[in-house]
C-alpha positions in Angstrom: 81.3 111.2 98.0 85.1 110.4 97.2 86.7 108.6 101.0 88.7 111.4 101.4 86.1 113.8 101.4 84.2 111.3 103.7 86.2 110.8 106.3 87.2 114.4 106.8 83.4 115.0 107.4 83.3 112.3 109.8 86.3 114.0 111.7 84.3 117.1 111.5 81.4 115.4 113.1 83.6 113.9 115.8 85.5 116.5 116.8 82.0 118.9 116.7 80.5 115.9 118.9 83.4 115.8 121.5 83.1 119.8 121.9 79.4 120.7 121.7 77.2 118.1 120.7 75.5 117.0 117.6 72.1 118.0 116.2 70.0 115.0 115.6 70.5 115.9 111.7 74.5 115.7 112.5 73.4 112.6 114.6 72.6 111.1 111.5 74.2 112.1 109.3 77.5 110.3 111.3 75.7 107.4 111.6 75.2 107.0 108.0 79.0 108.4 107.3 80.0 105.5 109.3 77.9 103.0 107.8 79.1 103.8 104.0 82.7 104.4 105.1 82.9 100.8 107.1 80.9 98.9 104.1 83.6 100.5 101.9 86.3 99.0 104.3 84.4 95.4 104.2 84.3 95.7 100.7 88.2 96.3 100.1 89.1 93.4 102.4 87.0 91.2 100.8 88.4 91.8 97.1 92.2 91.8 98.6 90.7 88.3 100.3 89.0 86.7 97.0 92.0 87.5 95.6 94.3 85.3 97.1 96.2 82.7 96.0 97.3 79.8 97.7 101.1 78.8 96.3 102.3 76.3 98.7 100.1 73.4 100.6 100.3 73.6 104.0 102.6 70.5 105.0 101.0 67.4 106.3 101.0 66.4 110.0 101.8 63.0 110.9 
């Protein structure tokens, strides 16, 4: 499932949650919405951090 696609479903779920309530299906189905879509977040930050370059040294304190 492309983010896009993913997060409009977990809108879906939220906003059928807020209203009405979720099934325990729904239930879970969020819950493991959430899970991929925050391990996808994780794994951005991480590559943007192992990707960065230190270009000046921090100066020295005396």
């Amino acid at each position: 499932m492309d983010i896009n696609a993913m997060i409009k479903r977990i809108n879906e779920l939220a906003h059928k949650k807020k209203n009405t309530g979720l099934t325990p299906e729904e239930l879970a189905e969020q819950q493991e919405l959430y899970k991929l879509y925050l391990g996808n977040i994780r794994g951005q930050l991480k590559s943007q951090l192992d990707n960065i370059t230190v270009v000046d040294e921090p100066p020295v304190k005396h």
